[in-house]
Backbone as XML, in Angstrom:
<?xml version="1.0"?>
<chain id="A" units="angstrom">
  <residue number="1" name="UNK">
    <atom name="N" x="124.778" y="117.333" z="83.971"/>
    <atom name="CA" x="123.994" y="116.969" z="85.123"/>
    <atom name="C" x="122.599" y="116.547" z="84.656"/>
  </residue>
  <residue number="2" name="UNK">
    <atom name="N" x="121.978" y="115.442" z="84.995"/>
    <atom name="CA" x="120.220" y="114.753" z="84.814"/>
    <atom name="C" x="119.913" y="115.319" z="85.907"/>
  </residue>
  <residue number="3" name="UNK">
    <atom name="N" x="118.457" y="115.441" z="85.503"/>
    <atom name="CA" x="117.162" y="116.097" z="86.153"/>
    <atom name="C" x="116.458" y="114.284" z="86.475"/>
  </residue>
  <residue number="4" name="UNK">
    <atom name="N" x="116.157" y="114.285" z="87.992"/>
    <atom name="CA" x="115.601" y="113.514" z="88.092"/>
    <atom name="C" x="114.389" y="113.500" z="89.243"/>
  </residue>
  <residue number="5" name="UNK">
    <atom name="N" x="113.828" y="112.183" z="88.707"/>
    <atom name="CA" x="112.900" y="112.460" z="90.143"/>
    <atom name="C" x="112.899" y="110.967" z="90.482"/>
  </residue>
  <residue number="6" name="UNK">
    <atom name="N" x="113.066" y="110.756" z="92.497"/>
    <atom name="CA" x="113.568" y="110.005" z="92.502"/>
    <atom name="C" x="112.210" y="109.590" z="93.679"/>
  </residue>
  <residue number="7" name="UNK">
    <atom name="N" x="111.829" y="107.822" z="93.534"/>
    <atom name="CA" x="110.565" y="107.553" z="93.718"/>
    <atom name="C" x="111.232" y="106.686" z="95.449"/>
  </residue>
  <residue number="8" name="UNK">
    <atom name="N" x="110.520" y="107.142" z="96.011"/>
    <atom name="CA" x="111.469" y="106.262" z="97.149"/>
    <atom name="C" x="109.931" y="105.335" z="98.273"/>
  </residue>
  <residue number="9" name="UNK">
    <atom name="N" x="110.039" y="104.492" z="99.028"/>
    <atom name="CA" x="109.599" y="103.605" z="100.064"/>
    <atom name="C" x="109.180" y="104.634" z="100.609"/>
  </residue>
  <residue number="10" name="UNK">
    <atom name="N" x="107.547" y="104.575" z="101.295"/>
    <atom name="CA" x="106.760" y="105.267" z="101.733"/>
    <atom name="C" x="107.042" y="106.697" z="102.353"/>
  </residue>
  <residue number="11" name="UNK">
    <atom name="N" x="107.188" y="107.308" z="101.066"/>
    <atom name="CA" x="107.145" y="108.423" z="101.210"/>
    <atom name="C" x="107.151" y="109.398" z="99.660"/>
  </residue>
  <residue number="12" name="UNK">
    <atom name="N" x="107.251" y="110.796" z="99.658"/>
    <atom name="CA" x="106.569" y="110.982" z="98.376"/>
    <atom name="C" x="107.181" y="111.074" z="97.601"/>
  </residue>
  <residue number="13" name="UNK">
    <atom name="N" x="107.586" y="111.412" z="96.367"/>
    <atom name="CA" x="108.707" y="111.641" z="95.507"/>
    <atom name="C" x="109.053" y="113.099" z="95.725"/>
  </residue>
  <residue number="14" name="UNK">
    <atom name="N" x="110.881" y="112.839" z="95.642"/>
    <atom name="CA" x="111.483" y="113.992" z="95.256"/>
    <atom name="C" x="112.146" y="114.540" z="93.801"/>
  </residue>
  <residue number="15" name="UNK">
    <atom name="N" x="112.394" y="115.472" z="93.698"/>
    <atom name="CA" x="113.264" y="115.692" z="92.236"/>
    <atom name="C" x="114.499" y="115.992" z="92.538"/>
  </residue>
  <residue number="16" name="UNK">
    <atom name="N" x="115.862" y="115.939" z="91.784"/>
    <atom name="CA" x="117.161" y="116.279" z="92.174"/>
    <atom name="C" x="117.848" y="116.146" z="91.322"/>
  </residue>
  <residue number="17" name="UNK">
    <atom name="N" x="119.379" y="116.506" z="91.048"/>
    <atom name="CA" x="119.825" y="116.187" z="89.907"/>
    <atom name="C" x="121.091" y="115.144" z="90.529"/>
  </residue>
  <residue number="18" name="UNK">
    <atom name="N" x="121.515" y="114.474" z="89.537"/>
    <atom name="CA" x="122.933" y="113.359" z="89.902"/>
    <atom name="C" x="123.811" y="113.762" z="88.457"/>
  </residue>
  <residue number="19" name="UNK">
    <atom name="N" x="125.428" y="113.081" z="88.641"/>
    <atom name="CA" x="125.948" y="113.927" z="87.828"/>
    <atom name="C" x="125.872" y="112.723" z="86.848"/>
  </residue>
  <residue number="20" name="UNK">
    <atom name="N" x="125.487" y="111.594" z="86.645"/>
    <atom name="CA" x="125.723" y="110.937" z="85.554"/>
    <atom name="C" x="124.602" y="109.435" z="86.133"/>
  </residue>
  <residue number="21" name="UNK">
    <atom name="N" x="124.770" y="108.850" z="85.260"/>
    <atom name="CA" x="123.684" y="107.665" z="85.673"/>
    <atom name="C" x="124.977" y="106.460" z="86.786"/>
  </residue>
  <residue number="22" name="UNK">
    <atom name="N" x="123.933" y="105.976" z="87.453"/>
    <atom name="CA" x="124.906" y="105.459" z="88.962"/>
    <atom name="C" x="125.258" y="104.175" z="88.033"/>
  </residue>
  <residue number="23" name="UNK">
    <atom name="N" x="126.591" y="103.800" z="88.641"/>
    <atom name="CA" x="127.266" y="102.581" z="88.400"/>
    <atom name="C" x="126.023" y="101.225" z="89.511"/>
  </residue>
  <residue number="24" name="UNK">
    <atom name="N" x="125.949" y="100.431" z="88.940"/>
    <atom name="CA" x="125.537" y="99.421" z="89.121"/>
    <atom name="C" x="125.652" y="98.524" z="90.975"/>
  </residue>
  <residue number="25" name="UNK">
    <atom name="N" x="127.214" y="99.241" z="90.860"/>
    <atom name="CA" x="127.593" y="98.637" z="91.889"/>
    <atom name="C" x="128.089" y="99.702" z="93.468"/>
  </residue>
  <residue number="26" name="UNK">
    <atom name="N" x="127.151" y="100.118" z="93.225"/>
    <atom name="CA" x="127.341" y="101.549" z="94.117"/>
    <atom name="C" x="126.139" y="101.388" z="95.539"/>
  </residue>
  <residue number="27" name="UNK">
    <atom name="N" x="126.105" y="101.599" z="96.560"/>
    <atom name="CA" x="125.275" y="101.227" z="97.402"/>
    <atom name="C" x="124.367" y="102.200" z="97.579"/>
  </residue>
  <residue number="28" name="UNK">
    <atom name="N" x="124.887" y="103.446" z="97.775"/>
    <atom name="CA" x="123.665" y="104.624" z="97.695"/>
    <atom name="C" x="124.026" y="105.547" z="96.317"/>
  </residue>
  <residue number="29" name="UNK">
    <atom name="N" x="123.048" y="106.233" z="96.134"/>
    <atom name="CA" x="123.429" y="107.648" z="94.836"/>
    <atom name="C" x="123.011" y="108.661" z="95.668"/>
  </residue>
  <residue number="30" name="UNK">
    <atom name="N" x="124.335" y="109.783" z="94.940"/>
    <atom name="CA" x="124.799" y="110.546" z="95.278"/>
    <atom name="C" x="123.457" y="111.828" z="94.438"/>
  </residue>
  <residue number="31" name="UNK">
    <atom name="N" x="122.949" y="112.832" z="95.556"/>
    <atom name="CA" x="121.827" y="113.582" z="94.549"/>
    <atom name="C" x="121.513" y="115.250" z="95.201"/>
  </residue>
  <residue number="32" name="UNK">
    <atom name="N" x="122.417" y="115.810" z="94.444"/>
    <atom name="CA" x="122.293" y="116.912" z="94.399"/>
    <atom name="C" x="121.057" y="118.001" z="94.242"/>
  </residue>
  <residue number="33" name="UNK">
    <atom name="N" x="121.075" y="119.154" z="94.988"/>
    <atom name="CA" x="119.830" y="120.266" z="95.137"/>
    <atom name="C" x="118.514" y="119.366" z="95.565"/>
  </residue>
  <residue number="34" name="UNK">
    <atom name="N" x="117.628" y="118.072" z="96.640"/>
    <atom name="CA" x="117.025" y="117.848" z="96.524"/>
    <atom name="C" x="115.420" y="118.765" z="97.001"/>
  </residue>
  <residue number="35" name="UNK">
    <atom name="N" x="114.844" y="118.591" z="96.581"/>
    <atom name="CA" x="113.652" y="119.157" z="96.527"/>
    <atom name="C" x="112.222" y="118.554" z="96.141"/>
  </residue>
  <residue number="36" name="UNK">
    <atom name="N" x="111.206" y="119.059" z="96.892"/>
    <atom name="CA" x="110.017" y="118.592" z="96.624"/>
    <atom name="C" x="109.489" y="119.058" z="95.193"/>
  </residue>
  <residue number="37" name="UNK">
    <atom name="N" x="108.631" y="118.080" z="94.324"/>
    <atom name="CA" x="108.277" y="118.458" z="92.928"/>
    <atom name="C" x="107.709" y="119.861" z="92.526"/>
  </residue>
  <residue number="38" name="UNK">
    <atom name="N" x="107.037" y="120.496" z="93.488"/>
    <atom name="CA" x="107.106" y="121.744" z="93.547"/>
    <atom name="C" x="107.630" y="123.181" z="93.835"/>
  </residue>
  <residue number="39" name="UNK">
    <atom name="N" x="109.167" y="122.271" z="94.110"/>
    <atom name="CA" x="110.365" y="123.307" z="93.964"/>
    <atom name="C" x="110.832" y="123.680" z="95.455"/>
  </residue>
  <residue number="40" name="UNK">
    <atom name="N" x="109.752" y="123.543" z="96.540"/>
    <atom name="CA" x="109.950" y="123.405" z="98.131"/>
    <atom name="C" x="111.114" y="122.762" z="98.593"/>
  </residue>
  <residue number="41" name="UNK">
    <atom name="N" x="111.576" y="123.057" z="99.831"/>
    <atom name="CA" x="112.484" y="122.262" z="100.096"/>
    <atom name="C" x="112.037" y="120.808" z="101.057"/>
  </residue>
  <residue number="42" name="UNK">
    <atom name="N" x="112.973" y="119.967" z="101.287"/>
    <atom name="CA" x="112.251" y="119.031" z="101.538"/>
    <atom name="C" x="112.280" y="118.740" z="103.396"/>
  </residue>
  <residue number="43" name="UNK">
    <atom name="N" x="111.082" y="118.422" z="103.783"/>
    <atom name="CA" x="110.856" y="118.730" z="105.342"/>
    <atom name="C" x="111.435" y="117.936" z="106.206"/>
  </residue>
  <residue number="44" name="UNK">
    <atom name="N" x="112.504" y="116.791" z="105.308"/>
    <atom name="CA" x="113.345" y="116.066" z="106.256"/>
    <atom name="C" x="114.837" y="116.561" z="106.322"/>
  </residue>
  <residue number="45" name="UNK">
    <atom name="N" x="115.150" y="117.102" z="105.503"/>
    <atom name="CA" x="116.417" y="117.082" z="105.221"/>
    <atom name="C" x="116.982" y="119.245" z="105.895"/>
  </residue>
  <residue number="46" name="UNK">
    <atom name="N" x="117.801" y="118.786" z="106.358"/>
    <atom name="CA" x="118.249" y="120.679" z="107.459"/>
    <atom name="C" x="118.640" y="121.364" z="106.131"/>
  </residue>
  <residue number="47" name="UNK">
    <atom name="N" x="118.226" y="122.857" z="107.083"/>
    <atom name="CA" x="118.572" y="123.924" z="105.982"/>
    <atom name="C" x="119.508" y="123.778" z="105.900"/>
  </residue>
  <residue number="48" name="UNK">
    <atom name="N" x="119.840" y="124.309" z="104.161"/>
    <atom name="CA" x="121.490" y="124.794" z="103.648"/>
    <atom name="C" x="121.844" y="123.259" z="103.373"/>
  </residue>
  <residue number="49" name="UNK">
    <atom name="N" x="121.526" y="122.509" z="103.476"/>
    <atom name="CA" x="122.005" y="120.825" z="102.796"/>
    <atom name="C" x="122.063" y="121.115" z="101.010"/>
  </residue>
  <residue number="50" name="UNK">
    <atom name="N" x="122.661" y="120.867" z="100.173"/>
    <atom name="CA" x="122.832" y="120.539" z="99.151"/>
    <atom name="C" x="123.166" y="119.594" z="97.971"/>
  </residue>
  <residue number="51" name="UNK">
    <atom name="N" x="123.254" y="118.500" z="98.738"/>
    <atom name="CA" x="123.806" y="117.198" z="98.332"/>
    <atom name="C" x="123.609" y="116.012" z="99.657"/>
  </residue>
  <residue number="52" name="UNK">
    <atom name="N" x="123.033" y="114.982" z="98.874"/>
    <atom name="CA" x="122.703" y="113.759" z="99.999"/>
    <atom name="C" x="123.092" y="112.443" z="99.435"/>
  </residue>
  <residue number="53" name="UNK">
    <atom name="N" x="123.421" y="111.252" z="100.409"/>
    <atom name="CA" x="123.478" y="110.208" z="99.411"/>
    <atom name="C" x="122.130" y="109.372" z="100.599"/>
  </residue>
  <residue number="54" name="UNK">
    <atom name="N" x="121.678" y="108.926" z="99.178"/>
    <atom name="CA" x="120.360" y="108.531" z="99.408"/>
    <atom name="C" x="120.889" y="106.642" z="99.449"/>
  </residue>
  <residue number="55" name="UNK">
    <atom name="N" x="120.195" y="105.781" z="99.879"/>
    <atom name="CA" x="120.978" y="104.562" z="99.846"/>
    <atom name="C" x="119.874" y="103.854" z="98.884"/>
  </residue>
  <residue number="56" name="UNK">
    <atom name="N" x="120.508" y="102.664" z="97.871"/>
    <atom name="CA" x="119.817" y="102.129" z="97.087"/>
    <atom name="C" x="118.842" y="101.230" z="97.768"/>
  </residue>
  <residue number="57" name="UNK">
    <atom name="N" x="119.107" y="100.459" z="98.671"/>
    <atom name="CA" x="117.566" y="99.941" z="99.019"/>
    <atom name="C" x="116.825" y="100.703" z="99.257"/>
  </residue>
  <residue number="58" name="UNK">
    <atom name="N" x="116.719" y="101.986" z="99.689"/>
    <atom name="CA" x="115.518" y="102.522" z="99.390"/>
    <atom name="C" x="114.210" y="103.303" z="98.372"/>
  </residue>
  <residue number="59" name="UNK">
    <atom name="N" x="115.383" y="103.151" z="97.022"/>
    <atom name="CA" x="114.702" y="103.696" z="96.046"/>
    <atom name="C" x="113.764" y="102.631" z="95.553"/>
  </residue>
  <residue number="60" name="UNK">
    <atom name="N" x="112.807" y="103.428" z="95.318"/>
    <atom name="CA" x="111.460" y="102.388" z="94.517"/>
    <atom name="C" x="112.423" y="102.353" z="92.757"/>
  </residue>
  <residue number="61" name="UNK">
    <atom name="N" x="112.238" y="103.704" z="92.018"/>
    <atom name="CA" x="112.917" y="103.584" z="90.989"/>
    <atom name="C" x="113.264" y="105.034" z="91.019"/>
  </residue>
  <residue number="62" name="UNK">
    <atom name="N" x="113.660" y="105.768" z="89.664"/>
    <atom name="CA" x="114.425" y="106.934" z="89.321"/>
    <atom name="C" x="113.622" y="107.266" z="87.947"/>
  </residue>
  <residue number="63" name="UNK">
    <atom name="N" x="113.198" y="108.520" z="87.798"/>
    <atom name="CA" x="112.681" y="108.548" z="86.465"/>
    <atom name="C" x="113.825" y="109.980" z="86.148"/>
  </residue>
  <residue number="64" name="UNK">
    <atom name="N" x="114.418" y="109.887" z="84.216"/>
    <atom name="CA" x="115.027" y="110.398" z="84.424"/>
    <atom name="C" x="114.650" y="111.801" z="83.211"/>
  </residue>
  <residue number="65" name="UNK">
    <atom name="N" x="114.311" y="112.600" z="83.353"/>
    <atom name="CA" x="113.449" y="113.902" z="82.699"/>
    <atom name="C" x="114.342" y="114.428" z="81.367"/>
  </residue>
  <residue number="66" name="UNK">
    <atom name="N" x="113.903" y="114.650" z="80.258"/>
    <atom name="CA" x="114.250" y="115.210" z="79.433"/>
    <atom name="C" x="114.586" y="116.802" z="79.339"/>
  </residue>
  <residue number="67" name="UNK">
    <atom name="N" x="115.961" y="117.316" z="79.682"/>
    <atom name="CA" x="116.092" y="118.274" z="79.903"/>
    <atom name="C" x="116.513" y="118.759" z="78.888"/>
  </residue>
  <residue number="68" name="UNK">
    <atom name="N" x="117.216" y="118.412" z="77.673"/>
    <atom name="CA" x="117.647" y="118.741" z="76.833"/>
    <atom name="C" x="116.867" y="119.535" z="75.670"/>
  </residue>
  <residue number="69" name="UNK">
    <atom name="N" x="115.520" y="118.484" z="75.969"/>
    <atom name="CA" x="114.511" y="118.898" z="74.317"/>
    <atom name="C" x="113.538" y="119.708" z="74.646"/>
  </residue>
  <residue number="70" name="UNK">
    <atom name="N" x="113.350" y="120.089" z="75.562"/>
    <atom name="CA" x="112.234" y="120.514" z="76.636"/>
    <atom name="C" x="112.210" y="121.828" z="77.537"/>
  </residue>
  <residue number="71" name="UNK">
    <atom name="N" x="111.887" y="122.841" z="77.605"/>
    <atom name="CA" x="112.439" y="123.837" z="78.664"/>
    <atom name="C" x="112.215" y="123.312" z="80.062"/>
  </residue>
  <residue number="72" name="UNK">
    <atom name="N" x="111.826" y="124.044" z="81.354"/>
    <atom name="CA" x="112.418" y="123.288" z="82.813"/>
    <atom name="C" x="110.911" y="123.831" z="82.968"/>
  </residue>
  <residue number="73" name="UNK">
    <atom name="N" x="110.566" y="122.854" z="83.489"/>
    <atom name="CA" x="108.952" y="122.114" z="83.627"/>
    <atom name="C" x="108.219" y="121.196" z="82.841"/>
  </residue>
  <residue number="74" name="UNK">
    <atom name="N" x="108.678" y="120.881" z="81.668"/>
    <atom name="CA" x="107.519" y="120.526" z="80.670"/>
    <atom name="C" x="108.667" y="119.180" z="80.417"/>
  </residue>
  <residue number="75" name="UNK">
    <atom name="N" x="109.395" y="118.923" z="81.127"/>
    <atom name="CA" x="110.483" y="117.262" z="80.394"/>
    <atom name="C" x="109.615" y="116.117" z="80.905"/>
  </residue>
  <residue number="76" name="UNK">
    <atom name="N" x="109.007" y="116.287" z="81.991"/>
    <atom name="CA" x="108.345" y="115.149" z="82.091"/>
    <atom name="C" x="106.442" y="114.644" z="81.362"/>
  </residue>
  <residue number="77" name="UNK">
    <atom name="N" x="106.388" y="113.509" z="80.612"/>
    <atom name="CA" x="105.076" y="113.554" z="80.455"/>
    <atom name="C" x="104.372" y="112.686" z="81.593"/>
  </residue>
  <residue number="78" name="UNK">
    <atom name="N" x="103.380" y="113.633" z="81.222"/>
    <atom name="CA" x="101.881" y="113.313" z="82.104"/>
    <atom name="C" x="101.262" y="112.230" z="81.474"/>
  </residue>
  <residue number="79" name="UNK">
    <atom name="N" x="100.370" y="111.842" z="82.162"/>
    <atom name="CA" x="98.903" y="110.966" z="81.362"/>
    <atom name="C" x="98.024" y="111.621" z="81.838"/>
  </residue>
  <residue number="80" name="UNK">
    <atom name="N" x="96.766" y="111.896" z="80.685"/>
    <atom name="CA" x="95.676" y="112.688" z="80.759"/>
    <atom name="C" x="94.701" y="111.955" z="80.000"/>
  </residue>
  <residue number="81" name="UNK">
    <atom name="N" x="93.727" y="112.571" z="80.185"/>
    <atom name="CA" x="92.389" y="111.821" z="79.294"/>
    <atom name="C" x="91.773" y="112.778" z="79.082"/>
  </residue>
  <residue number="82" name="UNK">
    <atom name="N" x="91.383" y="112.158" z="77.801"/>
    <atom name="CA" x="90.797" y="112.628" z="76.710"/>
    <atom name="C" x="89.068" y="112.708" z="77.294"/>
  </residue>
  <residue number="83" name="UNK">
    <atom name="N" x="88.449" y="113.926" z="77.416"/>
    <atom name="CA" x="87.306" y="113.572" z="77.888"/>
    <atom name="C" x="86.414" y="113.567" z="76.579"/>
  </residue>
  <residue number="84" name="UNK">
    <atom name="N" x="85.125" y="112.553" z="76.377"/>
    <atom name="CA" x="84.347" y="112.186" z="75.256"/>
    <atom name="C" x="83.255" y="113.523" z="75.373"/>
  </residue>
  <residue number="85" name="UNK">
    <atom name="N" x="83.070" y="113.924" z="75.927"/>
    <atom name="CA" x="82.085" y="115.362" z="75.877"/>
    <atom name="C" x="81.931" y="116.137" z="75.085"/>
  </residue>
  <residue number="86" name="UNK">
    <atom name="N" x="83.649" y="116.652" z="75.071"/>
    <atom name="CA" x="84.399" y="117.852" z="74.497"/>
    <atom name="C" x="84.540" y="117.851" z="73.291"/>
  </residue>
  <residue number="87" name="UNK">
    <atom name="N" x="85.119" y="116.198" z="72.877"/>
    <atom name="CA" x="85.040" y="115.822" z="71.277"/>
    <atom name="C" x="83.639" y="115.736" z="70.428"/>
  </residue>
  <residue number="88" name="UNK">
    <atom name="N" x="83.084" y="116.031" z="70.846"/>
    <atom name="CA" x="81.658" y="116.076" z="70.503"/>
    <atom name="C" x="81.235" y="117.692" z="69.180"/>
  </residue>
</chain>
């Protein structure tokens, strides 16, 4: 199963997992446990839901998290800056 987070049309990103990367020719993906990035559940979807199919026109894109090399929080990178102060 991928860890993903899935970027969708005005609204915020969720994370979820899918069981394999979607065939090409598939109209929605199929996405299991969804949840807000902070582990919440998500305020559209009814309690006890566990699986949704989300439809492809609405995904912006899919980013897909390194779960393997990584423990569970730390697969995705950030961008940060370097502040010039500190290096001083």
């Amino acid at each position: 199963m991928l860890r993903v987070i899935v970027h969708v049309l005005n609204d915020d990103p969720f994370v979820a997992e899918i069981d394999g990367l979607p065939d090409p020719r598939d109209s929605y993906l199929v996405l299991r446990n969804p949840r807000r990035r902070d582990g919440k559940r998500l305020p559209t979807i009814a309690d006890g839901v566990t699986t949704i199919l989300y439809p492809w026109h609405r995904i912006t894109f899919i980013e897909l998290l390194d779960t393997e090399r990584s423990p569970a929080g730390e697969g995705l990178l950030t961008i940060f800056r370097d502040d010039p102060a500190s290096s001083r």
